[in-house]
Structure formats: C-alpha cells, structure tokens
N, C-alpha and C positions, 0 to 999 in steps of 0.2 A: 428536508427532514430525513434521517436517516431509519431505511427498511430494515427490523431487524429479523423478521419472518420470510424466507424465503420467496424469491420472484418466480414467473413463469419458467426459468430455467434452468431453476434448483437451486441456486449458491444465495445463500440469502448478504447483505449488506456488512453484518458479523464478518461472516466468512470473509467474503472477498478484501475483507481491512486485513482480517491472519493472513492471506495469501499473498496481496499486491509485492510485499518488499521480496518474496520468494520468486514473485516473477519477474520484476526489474532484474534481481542477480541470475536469472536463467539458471533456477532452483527446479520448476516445475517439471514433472511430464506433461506428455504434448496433451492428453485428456483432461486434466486439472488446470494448464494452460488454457485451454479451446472453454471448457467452462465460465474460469472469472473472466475470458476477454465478449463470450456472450453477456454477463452481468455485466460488464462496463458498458458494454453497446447499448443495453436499456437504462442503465441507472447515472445520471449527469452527476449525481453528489459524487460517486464511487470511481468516475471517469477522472475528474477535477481533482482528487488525492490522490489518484496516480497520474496524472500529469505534474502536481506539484511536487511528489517523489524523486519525479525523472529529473525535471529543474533540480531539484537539492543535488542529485547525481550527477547531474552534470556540472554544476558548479563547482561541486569538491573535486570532480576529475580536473578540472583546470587550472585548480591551483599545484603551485610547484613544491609544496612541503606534502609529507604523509601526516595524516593525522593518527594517533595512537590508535589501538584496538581498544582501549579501553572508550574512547570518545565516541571512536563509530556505535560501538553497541549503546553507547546510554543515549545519542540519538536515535539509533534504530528504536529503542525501547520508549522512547518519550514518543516519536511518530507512532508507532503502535499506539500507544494508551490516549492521543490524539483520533486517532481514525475509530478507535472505541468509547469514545467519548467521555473516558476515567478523570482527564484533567480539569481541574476545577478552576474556573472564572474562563474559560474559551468555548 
C-alpha cells in the first residue's frame, strides 16, 4: 500500500512518484537525488516503480526507431498518474 505522509527521511511516497522519472533522466541535484534514493532504500512499493521505469527505459533504448515526442510525454504522463494512483480500474 502506498505511504502518502512522509517516511522517516522526509520525501513522503507522493513525492518520490513526482521525482523518480526526474532521476532516471539525471534531472536531479545530487541533494534531491541522495533524498528519493534514501526513500527507495526503505520503501519496496517505490523501489519496484522505479525499477519498472528503468525496464520501460531500457526497452525503448533498444529498439531502432525513435518514438515521437509526442508519444514519450503521454507515456511519461500516464506512468505519472500510474505511480499516483489517478488511473481507474489498476
């Protein structure tokens, strides 16, 4: 079940969903970095969506077409509302 109040380390479960795809793309500072990678280290829901991130990342790197910009954002934006729990029947 996902924490939406804050863990012992500050970055509550919320958070760290806004943040993960900011640190896959090496978005963060090293401070905001060092934060959500403490929250992953106590939280196995928040660990597990950014491991499935990395998967989707590296699967698209491997294929030999680009995908449009428009396609990437409206996945970035459905995994968003995924990791916030907005999508209805998942």
């Amino acid at each position: 079940m996902k924490r939406w109040i804050p863990m012992g380390n500050g970055m509550s479960c919320r958070q760290a969903a806004k943040t993960i795809q900011a640190y896959i793309d090496n978005e963060l500072d090293d401070d905001r970095s060092a934060l959500l990678e403490r929250h992953l280290d106590a939280c196995r829901d928040c660990g597990l969506e950014l491991d499935t991130y990395e998967e989707i990342k590296a699967a698209l790197g491997r294929q030999s077409f680009e995908l449009p910009n428009e396609t990437i954002e409206r996945l970035r934006n459905f995994g968003n509302e995924l990791a916030l729990g907005e999508v209805e029947g998942v």
